[in-house]
C-alpha positions in Angstrom: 22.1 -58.0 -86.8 21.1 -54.3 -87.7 17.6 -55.4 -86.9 17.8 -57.4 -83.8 19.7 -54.1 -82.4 16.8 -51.9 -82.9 14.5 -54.8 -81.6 16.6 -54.5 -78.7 17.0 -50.9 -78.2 12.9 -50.6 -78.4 12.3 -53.4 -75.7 15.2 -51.9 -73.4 13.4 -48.7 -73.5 10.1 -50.0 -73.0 11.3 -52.1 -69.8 13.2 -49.2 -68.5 10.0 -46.9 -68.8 8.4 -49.3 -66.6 10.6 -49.6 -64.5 10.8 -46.0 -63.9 6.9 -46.1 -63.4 7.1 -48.9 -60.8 9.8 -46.7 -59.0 7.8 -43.5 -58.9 5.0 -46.1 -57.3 7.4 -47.3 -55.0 8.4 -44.7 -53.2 8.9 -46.6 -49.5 11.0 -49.4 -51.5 8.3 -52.2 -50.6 9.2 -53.4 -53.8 12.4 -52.0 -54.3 13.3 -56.2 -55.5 11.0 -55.9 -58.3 12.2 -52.3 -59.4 15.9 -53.1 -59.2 15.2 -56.5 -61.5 13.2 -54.6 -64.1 16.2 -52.1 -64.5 18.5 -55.0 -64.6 17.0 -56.2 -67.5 16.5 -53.2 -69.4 20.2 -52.7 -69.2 21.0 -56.4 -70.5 19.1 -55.6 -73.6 20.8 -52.0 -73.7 24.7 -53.1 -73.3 24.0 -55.8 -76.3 22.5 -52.9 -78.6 25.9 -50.9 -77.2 27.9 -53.6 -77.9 26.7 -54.5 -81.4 25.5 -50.8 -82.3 26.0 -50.9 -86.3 27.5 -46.7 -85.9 28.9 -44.7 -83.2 25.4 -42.6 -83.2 23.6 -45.5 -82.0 26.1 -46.0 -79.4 25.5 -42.5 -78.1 21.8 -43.2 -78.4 21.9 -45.9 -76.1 24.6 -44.7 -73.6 22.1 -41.0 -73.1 19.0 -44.2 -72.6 20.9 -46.3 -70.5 23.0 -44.2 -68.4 20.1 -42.8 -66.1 18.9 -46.9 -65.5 22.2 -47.6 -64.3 22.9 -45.0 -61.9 19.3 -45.6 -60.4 20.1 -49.4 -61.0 23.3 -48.9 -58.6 21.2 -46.7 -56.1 18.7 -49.4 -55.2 21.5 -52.4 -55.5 23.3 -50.5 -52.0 19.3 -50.3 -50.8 19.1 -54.0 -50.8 23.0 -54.3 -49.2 21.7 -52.2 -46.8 18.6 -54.1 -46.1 19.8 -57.0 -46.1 22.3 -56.0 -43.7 19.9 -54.4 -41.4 17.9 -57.8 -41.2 20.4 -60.0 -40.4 21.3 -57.6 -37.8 17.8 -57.4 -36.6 18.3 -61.2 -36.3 21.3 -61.3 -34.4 20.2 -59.0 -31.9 16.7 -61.0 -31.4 19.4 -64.2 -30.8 21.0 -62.4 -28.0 17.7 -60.8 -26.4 16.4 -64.7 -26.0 14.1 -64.5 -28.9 12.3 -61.3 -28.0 9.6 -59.8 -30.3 12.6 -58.1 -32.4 11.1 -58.0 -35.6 8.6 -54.9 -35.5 11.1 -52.7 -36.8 13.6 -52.6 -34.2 13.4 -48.6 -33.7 11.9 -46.9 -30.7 9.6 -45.2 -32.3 7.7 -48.0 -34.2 5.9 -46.2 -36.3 7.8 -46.6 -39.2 7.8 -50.8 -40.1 9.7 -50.2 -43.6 11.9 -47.4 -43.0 14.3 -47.9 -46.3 12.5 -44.9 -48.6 14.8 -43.6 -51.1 16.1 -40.6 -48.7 18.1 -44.0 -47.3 20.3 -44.3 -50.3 23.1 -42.1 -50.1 23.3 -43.7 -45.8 23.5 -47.3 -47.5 26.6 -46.1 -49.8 28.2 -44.3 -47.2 28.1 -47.3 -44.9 29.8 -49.6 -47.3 32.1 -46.8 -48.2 33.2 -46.4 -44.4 33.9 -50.4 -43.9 35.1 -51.2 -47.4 33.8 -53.8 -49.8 34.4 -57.6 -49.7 32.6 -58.2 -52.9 35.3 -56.0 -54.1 37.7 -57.6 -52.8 36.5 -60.9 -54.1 36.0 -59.8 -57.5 39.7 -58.2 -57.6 41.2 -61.7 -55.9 41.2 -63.2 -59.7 43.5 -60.8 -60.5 45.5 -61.4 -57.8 48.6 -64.0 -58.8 49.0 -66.6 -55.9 51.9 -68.2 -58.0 55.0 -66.7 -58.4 55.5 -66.5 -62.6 58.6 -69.0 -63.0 59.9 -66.5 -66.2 63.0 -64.3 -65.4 64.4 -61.5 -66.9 67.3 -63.8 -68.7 64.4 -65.7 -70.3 63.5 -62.7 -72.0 64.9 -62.1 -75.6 66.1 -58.9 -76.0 63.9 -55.3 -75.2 67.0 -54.5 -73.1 65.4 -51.1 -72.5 62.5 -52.4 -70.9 64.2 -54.6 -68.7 66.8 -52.1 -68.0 63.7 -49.7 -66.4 62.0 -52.3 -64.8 65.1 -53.8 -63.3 65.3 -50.3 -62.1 62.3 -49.7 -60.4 61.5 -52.9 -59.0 64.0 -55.2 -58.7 67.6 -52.8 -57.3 65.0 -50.8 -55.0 64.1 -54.3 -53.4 67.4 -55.8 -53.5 70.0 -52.8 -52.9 67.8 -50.1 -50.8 70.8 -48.6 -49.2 71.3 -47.1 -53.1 68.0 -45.0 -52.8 68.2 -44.0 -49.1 69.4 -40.8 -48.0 69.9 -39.6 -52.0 66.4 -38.5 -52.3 66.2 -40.7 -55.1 62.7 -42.7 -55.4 62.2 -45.7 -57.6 59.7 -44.8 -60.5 56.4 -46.1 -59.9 55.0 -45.5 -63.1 55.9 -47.3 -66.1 53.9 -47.8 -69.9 55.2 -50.7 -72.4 54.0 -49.9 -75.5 54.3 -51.0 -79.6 52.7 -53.3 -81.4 51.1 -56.8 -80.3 53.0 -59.3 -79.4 56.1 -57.8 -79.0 56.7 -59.2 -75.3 54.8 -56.6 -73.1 52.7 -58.8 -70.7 55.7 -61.4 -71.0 58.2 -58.9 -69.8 56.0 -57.9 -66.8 55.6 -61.9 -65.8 59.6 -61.7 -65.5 59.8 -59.0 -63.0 57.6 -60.8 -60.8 59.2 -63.6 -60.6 62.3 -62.2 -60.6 62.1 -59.9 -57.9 58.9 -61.5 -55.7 56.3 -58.5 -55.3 53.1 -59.3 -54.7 51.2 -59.6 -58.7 48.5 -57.8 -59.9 47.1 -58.8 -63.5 44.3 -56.4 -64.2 42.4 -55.8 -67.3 39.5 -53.8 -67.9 37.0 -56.1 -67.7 38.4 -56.2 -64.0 37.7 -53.1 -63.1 34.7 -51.3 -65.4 31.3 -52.8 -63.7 28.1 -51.8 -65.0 27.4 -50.0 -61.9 28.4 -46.4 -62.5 30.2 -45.5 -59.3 31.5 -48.9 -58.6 34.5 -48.9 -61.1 36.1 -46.1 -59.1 35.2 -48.1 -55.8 37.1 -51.0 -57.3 40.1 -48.8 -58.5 40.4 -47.4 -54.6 40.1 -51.3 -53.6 43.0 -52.4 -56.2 45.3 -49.9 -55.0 44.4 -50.4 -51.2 45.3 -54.0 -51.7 48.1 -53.4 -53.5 49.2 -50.9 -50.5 49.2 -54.0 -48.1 51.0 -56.7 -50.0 53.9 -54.0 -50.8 56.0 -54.5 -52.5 53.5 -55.2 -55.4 53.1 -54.2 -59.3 49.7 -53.5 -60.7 50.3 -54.9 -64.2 47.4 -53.3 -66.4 47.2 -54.9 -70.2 45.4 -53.3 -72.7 46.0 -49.8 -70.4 43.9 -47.7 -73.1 41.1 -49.5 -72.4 40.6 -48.6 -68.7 42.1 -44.8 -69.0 41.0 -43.5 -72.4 41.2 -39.8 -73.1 38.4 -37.8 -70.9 36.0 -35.3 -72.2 35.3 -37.5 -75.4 31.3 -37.8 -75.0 29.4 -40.7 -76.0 30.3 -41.5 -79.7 33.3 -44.1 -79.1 35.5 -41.9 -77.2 34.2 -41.9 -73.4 31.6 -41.0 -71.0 31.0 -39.1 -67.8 31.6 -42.9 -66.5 34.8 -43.2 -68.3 35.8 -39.6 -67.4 35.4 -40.1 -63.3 36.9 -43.4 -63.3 39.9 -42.4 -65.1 39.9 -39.4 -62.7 39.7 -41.7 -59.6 42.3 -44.0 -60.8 44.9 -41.2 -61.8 44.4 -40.0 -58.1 45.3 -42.9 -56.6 48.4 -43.4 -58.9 49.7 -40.3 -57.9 49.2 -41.4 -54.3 46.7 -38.4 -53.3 44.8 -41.0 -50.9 47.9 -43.4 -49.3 51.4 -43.7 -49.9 52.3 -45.3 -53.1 56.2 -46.3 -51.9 56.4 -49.8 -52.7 54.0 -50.2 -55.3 54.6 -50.1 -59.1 52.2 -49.4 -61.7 52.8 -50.9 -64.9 51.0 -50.4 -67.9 50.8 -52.4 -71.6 49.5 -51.1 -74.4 49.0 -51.1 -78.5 47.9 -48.1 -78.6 49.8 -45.2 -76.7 48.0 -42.2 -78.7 44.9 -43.6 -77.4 45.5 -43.2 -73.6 44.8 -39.9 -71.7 47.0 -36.8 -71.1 47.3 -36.6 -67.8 47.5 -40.7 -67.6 50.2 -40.7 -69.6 52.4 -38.1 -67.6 52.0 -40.4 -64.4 54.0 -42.8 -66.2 57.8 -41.3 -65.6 59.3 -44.2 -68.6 57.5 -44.8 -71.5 59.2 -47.6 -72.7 58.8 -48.7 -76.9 59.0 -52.6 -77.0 59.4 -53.2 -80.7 59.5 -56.2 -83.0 62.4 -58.1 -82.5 65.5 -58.1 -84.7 67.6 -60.3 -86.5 69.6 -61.7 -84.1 66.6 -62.1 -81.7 64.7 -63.6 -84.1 67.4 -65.9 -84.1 67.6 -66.8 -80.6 63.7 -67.3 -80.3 64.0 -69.6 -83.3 66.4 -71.8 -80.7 65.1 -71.6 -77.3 61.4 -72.4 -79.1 62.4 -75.5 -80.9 65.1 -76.5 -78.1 67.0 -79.7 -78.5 64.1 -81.2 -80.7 65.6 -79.6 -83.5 69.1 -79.2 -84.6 69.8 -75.7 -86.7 72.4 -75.4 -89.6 73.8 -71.9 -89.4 72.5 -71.2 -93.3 68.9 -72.6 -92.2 68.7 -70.4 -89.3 70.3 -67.2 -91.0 67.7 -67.5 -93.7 64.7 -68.2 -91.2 66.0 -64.6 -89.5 66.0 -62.7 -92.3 62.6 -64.2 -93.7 61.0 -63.0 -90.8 61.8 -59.0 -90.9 58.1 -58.2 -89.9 57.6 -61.2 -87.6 56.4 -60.3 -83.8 57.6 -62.8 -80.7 54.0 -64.1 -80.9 54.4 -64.9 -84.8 57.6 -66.8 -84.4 55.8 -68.8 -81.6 52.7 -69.6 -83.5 55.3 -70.5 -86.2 57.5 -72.6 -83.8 54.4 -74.3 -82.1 53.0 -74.8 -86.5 55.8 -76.4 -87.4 55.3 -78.6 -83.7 51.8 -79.7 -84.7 52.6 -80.5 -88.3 54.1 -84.1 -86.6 51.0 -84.4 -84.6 48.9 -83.9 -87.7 51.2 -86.5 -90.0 50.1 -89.0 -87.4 46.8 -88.5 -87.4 46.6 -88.6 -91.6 49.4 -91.6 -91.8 48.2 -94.7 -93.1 51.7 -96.5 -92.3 54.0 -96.4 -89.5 57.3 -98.0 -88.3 58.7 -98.3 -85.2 60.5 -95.4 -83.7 64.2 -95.5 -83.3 64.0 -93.5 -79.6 61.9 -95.9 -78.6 61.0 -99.4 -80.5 57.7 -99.6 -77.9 56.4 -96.5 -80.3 55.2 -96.1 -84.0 56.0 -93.1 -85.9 54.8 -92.0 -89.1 56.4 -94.1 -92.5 56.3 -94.1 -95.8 55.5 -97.7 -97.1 58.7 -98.4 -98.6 60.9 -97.5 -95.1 61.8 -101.0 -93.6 59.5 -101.8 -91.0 56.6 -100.5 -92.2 53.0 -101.6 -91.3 49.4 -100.5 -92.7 47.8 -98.8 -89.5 46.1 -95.6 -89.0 45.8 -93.4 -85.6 41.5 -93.7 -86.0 42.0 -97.7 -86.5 43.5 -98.9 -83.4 42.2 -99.1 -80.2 45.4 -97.8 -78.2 46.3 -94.4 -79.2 48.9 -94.2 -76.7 51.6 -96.6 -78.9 51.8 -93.6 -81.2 54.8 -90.3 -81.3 55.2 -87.9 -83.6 58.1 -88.3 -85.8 61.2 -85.8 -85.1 60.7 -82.2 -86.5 62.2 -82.1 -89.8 63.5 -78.8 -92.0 60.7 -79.5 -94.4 58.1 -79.2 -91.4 59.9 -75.4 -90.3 59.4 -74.4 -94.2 55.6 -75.4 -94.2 54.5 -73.2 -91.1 56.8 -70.2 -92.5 54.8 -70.6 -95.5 51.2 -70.9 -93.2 52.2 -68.2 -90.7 51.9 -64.7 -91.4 52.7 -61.9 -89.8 50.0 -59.9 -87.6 51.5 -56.7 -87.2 50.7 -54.4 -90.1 53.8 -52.2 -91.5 51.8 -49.0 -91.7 51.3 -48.7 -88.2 55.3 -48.5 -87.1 55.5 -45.0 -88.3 53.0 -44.5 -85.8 54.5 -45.9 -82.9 57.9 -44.0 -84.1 56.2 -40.9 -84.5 54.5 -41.3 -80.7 57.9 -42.5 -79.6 60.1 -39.5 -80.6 57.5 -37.0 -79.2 56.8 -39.1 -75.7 58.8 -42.2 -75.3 61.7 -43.9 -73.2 62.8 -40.4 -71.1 60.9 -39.2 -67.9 57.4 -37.2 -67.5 57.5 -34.5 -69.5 
């Protein structure tokens, strides 16, 4: 792998040199296609050496290379918008003038047939700045939830805190707003969930849109960080402008460290100039420097608090720990998972609570959902089956001793659809607990309680 990195980061190097040259040759953009394609493709082969960089000094090494090919990169992308757009203008106007001879250049002068020289870039970006972006917009529309979540707040086991805040700052504000008005009381617009994975976080967040109705915003990183520098901050400003207009709306932000890391890191792991100006841009908007942010909640998840910068951190007034669950909510995940398929004993379920001390939400559902595919498995690996007492039509697993009993297997016959798994058994709950482990790791809660007592559940400090 090693290897194939520096392969990479030589041939990267060499096609952005060349490119470089065929943009100092190029300098009425006459070419500007073949330019922009050439520093396309030296940044592929520089975001895989990046991304697979064996030590955090070849990652700065290829972030000081690549850096310079994407900012020209983005320069000559809003050339071509820009040129585009002018020609289909050019061609609309020749429509209404009856087909006149439209297409020498369409200025006065006419002695200029190409006019789109580099001096043109910083007009092209302005233009789309002025009219916004649709691509933008289109990109961000994935994030955008069309479906109201069907999860409440009552489906949620326990983090009473959290819901407490959130029931707070979203859901009163929208269904008692007489409480807020005149008080000078505003609803909290920023708020972190935080502890370790799978504790509930993105779950909770589901909840409160569906309980209360706002308009949904799932967002990730990935949704916002382009490889154009300059363009993650235009998204940011798009995000929040949408959000603006469907009020009222929650921008739910997993995996929040990611997007606003800690600024003035450089290169080796710990941000970028890039990283910096977007986490810049997008704590502007939060605090509502460029529109009103009444109406619109921000809420953040995350695994790692420490991780997320300063001032990021400060525009979130609760910080709200969502830890593992405890014994009695173990408890009550253990029956709303396996429903009425299973019936508990009080001793069975007691012991599955307290052998579970370090389990997350997620665990106990991969254990849950285990212990549910252990059935499906029997019936693909059982060699005899009899039929099944909820419905005689079906065949469930046998032994071949039980009465009824027939040699068959689920590969033999040619209609699969006869077959159901057998009921879930207290022997099938024992095997996945002994196959599912917990994922959290125990040294990292004095971490989260450490970050908690010096930051958590009160106001901005």
């Amino acid at each position: 792998m090693a290897s194939n990195v520096y392969e990479k980061l030589k041939r990267g190097g060499e096609l952005g040199a060349r490119a470089c040259a065929l943009d100092r040759e190029d300098p009425r953009c006459e070419n500007v296609t073949v330019v922009f394609q050439t520093y396309m493709v030296a940044i592929d082969h520089l975001e895989y050496c990046y991304k697979y960089a064996p030590t955090p000094h070849v990652k700065k090494t290829v972030i000081g290379i690549m850096t310079p090919y994407m900012e020209r990169a983005e320069e000559l992308k809003e050339v071509l918008t820009f040129m585009r757009e002018q020609s289909a203008q050019a061609q609309r106007n020749a429509v209404g003038m009856g087909g006149g001879a439209a297409g020498g250049g369409g200025g006065g002068d006419g002695g200029d047939a190409r006019p789109y020289s580099h001096s043109h870039s910083k007009q092209s970006m302005e233009a789309v700045e002025e009219r916004g972006n649709p691509e933008l917009r289109k990109a961000l529309q994935s994030a955008l939830l069309d479906d109201r979540p069907s999860v409440r707040l009552d489906d949620v086991v326990g983090l009473e805190e959290a819901k407490k805040a959130l029931n707070l700052a979203v859901v009163v504000p929208l269904q008692a707003p007489q409480l807020y008005t005149g008080s000078g009381m505003k609803p909290w617009n920023g708020i972190l969930l935080y502890g370790p994975p799978g504790t509930g976080k993105t779950f909770i967040a589901k909840a409160v849109a569906g309980e209360c109705g706002a308009t949904f915003f799932s967002i990730t990183s990935s949704n916002i960080r382009e490889k154009w520098v300059g363009q993650s901050e235009k998204m940011v400003a798009e995000l929040f402008s949408m959000a603006r207009e469907r009020r009222p709306s929650i921008i739910f932000i997993d995996e929040i460290e990611a997007l606003l890391p800690h600024r003035g890191r450089g290169g080796d792991g710990g941000g970028s100039t890039h990283d910096d100006k977007l986490v810049t841009e997008f704590l502007s908007q939060m605090q509502g420097v460029k529109g009103s942010n009444e109406g619109v909640l921000v809420l953040g998840a995350t695994n790692l608090p420490w991780v997320v910068d300063d001032a990021a951190r400060r525009r979130f007034q609760r910080r709200v720990y969502v830890p593992l669950p405890e014994t009695l909510q173990r408890a009550e995940m253990f029956l709303r998972g396996f429903g009425d398929t299973f019936s508990f004993t009080k001793e069975l379920l007691e012991e599955l609570s307290s052998a579970t001390t370090m389990y997350s939400g997620s665990d106990i559902d991969t254990l849950v959902q285990s212990a549910k595919s252990i059935t499906i498995d029997e019936v693909m690996c059982a060699v005899h089956f009899k039929p099944d007492p909820r419905n005689q039509a079906m065949f469930v697993p046998c032994t071949p001793n039980d009465p009824g009993a027939r040699a068959m297997t689920f590969v033999g016959e040619r209609d699969k659809t006869k077959f159901a798994a057998a009921p879930i058994q207290e022997h099938h709950i024992r095997r996945a607990l002994h196959n599912t482990k917990p994922s959290v790791d125990p040294e990292t809660l004095p971490e989260y309680e450490e970050w908690t007592a010096k930051f958590g559940v009160g106001g901005a400090e």
